[in-house]
C-alpha positions as CSV (number, residue, x, y, z in Angstrom):
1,X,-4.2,12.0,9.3
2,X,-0.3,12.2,8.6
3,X,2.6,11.3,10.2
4,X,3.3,14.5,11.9
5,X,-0.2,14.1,13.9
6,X,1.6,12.0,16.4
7,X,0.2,8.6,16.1
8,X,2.2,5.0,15.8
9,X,5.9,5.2,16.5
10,X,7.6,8.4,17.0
11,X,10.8,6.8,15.7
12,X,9.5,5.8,12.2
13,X,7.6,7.4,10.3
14,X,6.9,5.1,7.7
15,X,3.6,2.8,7.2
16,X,3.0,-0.9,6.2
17,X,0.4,-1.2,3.9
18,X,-1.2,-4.9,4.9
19,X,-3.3,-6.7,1.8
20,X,-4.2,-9.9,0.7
21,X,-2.8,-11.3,-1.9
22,X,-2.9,-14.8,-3.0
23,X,-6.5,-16.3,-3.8
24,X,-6.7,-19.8,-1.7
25,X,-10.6,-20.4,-3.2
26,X,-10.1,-24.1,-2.9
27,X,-8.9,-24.3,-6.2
28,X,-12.7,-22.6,-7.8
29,X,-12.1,-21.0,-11.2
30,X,-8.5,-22.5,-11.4
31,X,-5.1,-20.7,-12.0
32,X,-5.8,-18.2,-14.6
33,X,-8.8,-17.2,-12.2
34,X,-6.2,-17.1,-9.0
35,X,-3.6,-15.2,-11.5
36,X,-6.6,-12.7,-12.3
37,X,-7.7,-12.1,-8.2
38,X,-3.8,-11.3,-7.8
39,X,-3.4,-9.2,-10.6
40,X,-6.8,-7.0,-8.6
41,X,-5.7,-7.3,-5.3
42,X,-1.9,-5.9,-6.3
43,X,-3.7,-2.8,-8.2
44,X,-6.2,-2.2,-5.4
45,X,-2.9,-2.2,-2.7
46,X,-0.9,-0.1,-5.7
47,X,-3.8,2.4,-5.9
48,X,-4.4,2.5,-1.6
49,X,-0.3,3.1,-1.5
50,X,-0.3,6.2,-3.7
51,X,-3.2,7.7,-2.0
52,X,-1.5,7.3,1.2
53,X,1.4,8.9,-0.4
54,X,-0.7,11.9,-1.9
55,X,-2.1,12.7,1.7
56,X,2.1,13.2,2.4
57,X,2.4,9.6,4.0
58,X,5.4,7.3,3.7
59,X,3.8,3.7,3.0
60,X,5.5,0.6,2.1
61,X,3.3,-2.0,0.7
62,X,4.9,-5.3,0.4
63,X,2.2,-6.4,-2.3
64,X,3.3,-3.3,-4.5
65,X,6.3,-3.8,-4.2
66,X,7.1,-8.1,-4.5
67,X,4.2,-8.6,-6.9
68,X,6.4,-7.6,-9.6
69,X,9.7,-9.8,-8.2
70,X,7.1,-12.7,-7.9
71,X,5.6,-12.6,-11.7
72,X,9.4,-11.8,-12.6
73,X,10.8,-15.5,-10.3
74,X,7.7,-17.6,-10.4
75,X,9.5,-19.8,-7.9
76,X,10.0,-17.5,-5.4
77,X,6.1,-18.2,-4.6
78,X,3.4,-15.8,-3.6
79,X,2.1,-17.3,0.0
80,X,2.6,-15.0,3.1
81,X,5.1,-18.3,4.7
82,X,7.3,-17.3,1.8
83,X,7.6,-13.8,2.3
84,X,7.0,-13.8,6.1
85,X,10.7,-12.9,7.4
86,X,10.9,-10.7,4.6
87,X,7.3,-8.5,5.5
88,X,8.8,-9.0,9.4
89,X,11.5,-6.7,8.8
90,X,9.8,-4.5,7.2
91,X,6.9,-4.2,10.1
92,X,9.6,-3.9,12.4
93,X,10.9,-0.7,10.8
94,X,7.4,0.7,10.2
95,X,5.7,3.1,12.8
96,X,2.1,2.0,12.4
97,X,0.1,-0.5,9.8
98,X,-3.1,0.2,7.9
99,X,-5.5,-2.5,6.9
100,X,-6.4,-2.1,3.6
101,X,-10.3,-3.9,3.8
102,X,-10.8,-5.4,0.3
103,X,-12.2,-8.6,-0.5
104,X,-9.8,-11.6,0.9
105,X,-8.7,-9.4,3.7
106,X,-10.5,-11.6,6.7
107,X,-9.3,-14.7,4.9
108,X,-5.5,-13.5,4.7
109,X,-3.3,-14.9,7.2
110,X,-0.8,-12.7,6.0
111,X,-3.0,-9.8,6.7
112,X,-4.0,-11.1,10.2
113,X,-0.1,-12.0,11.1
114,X,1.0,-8.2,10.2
115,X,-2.1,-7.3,12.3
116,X,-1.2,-9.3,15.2
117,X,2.6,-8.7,15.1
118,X,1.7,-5.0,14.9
119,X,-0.8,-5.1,17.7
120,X,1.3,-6.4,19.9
121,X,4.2,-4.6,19.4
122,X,2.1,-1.8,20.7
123,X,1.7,0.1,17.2
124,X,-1.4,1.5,15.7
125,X,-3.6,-0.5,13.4
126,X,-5.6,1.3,10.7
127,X,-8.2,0.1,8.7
128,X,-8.7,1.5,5.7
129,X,-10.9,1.2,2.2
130,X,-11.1,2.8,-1.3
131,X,-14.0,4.2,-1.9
132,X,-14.9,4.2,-5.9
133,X,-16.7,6.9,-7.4
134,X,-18.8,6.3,-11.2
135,X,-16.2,8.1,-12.8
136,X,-13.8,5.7,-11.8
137,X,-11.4,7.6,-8.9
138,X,-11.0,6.3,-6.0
139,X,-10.3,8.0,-2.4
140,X,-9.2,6.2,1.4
141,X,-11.9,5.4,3.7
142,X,-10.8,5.9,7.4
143,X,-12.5,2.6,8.7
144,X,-11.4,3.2,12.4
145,X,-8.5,1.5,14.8
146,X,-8.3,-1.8,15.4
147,X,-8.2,-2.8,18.9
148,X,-8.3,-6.5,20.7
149,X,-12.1,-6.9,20.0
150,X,-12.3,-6.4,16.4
151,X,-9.3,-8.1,16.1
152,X,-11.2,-11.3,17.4
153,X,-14.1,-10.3,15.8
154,X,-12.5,-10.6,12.9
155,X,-9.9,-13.3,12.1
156,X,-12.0,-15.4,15.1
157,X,-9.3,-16.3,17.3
158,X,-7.9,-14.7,20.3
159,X,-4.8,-11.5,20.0
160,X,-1.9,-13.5,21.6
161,X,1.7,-14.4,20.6
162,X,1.9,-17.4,18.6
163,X,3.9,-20.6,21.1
164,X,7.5,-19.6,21.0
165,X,7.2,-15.9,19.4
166,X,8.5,-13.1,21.9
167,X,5.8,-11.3,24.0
């Protein structure tokens, strides 16, 4: 579905690719192992990005794009708390979000933040997967919207502003 379908916000026609990014596996396999889920996890939302792009949509994808300023400033960090006013601005000017389902996903607050802000801003939330074929191409699986139930269902707590954020 593209943009011109009329779906998410009218005003912007651009989309926020949500991914998960850092590996928080209570420190199992160590930090070339966190470096190497990372390094994944940025192709997987690099590779979702440009089939977005090829099916004419406008995506922004914060993990394509600050992966690179990240392994470029090591100190800037990699956590969602470091790049969440950053990735707020962004899903403010965005018309709708996708969920790109790959491993981590469930576990990512970032993802489930973007979710939530999203939701309740009263844009469309996507999810999305890459299906792989043997000869190594991948294409975007149209997982279905989420709504207040899977939502819950997934990241296990209820869809509501956190104490202090505007409703």
């Amino acid at each position: 579905m593209s943009k011109g379908e009329g779906y998410g916000d009218p005003i912007s026609p651009i989309a926020y690719l949500a991914s998960p990014y850092t590996w928080r596996g209570d420190n199992v396999g160590g930090e070339v192992y966190a470096r190497q889920v990372e390094n994944a996890r940025y192709e997987k939302a690099c590779i979702a990005a440009a089939l977005l792009a090829e099916e004419g949509e406008i995506v922004y994808s914060p993990i394509a794009m600050a992966h690179g300023m990240y392994r470029a400033v090591p100190a800037l960090g990699g956590s969602y708390e470091t790049w969440e006013a950053y990735d707020k601005a962004f899903l403010d000017a965005c018309g709708m979000l996708y969920v790109l389902a790959i491993d981590g996903y469930t576990d990512s607050v970032g993802v489930r933040e973007e979710a939530r802000k999203t939701m309740l801003s009263g844009k469309v939330v996507e999810v999305i997967g890459l299906e792989w074929f043997v000869d190594g191409h991948a294409v975007i699986e149209r997982l279905g919207y989420m709504d207040r139930g899977i939502f819950e269902e997934t990241w296990g707590e209820p869809l509501e502003p956190e104490r202090g954020e505007d409703e």
